[in-house]
C-alpha positions as MATLAB code, in Angstrom:
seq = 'XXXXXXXXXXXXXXXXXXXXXXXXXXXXXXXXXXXXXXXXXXXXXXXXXXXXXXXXXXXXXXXXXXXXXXXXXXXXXXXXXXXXXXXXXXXXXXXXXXXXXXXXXXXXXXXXXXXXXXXXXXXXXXXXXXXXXXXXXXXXXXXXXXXXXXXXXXXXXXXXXXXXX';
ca = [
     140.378  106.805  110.882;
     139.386  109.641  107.835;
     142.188  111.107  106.009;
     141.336  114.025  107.682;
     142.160  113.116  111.501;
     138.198  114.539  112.265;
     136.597  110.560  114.080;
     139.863  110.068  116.116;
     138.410  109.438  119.210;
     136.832  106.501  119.974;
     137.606  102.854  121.874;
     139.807  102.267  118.529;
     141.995  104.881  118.961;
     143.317  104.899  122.766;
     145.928  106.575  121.941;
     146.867  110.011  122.811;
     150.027  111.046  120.959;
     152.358  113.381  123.452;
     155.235  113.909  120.673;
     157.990  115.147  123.664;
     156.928  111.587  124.846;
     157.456  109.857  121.638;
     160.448  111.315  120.367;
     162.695  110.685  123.187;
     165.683  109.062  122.865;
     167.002  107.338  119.533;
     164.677  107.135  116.084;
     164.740  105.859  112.701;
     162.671  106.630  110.002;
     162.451  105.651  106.517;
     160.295  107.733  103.560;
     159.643  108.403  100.408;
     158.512  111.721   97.950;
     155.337  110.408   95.673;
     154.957  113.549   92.970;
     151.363  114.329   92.087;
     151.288  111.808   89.295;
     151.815  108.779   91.253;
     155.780  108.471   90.707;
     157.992  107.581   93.145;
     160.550  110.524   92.995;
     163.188  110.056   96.082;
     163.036  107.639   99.054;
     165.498  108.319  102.387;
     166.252  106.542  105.619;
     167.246  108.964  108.652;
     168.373  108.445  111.982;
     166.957  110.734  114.973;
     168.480  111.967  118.610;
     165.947  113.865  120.737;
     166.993  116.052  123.245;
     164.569  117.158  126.246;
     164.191  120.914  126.359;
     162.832  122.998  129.407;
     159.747  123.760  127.264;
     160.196  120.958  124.741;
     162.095  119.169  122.391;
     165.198  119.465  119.538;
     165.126  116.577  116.841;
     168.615  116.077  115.334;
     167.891  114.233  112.000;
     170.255  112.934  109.615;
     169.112  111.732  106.246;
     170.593  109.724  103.950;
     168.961  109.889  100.187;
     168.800  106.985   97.502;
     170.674  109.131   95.242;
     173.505  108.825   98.090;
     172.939  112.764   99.002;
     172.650  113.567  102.714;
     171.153  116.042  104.910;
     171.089  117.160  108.757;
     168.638  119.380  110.180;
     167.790  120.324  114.034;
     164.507  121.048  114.614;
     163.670  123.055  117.845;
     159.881  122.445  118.987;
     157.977  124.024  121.845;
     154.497  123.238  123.189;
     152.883  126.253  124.582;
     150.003  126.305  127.805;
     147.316  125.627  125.577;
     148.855  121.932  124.015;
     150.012  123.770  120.726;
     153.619  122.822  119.349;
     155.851  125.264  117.404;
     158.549  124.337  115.406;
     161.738  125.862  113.803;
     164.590  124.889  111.840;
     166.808  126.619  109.184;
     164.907  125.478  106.341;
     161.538  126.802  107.155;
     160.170  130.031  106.438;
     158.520  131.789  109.394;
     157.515  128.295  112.103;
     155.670  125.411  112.236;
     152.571  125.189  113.669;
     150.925  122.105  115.476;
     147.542  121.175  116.880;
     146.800  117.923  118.322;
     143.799  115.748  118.767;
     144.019  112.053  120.060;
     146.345  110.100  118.345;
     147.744  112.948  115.517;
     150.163  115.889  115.544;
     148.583  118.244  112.182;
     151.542  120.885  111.373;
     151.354  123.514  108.767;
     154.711  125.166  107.406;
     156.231  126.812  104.382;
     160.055  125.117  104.036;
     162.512  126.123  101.834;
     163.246  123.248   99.636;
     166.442  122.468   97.944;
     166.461  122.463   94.319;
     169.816  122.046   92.632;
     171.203  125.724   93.901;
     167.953  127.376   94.707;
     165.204  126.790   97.516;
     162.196  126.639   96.708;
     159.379  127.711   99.269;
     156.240  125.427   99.476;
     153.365  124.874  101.497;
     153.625  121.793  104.041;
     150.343  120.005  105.649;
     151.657  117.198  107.746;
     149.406  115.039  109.622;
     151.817  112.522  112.256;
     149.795  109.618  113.843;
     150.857  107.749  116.144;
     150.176  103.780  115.480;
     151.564  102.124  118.442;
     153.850  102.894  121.678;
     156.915  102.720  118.857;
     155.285  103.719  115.457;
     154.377  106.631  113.605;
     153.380  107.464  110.601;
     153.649  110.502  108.457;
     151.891  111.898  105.652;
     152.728  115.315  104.289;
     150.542  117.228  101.544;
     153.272  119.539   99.617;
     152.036  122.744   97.770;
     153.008  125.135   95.616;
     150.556  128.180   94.697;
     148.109  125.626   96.364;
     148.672  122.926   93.586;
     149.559  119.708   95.142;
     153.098  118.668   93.719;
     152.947  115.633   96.020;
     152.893  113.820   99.300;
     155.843  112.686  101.794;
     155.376  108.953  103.709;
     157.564  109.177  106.829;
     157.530  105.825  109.250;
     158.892  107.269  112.676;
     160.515  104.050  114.587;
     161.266  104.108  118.375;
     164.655  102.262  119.710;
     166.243  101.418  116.070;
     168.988  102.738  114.174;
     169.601  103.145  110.123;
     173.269  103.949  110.586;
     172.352  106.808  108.620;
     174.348  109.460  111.219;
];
């Protein structure tokens, strides 16, 4: 596979991720923030409850930091006619927007990041692919001003618990 998701098809990549599919049910996930210089800067476990939608899904996640901070968010995503996905939750400015092709999900979003007692808006470039019928993985580019300030690692597991809820 290249890093950019561009040779996904072929008979090593059977795969074709449906994310209303994947993310039914109960998930866990596990990640961690590497900043632009190669340091490990905060790693998180979450636990995730899909519910089906009409026109698609809403993601309840609940993170817990290693710093012992938590988080819950509720994303609401919709797939349009043409196979797109939208997304929105409170922290993002304006929606997410997804394309797929085989086996990945590429978003693009500007979030409002926490920062002590300010948010901070920056530039998200996700690209989800899905491993196996109960894996997948995550790897988000985060900008600022287009200068990379680092990348997000997110394992997505199907059927498991972190108790972090």
């Amino acid at each position: 596979m290249t890093p950019d998701a561009t040779a996904l098809h072929s008979p090593y990549h059977p795969i074709e991720f449906a994310p209303e599919e994947f993310f039914t049910g109960t998930l866990a996930c596990s990640g961690m923030f590497i900043d632009r210089f190669g340091q490990v800067r905060r790693r998180f476990v979450a636990d995730i409850y899909c519910e089906s939608r009409d026109n698609g899904f809403a993601l309840h996640e609940s993170f817990i930091f290693d710093d012992g901070e938590t988080e819950k968010r509720i994303w609401e995503i919709t797939k349009d006619m043409n196979g797109n996905y939208t997304g929105h939750c409170d922290d993002l400015f304006g929606s997410a927007t997804g394309t797929l092709e085989g086996p990945a999900l590429k978003w693009r979003y500007q979030f409002l990041l926490n920062l002590g007692n300010r948010k901070l808006k920056v530039d998200f470039d996700d690209l989800m692919v899905q491993q196996s019928q109960n894996v997948v993985l995550n790897r988000a580019k985060v900008r600022k001003f287009g200068i990379l300030l680092g990348e997000l690692f997110i394992t997505f597991q199907r059927n498991i618990t972190t108790k972090a809820a």
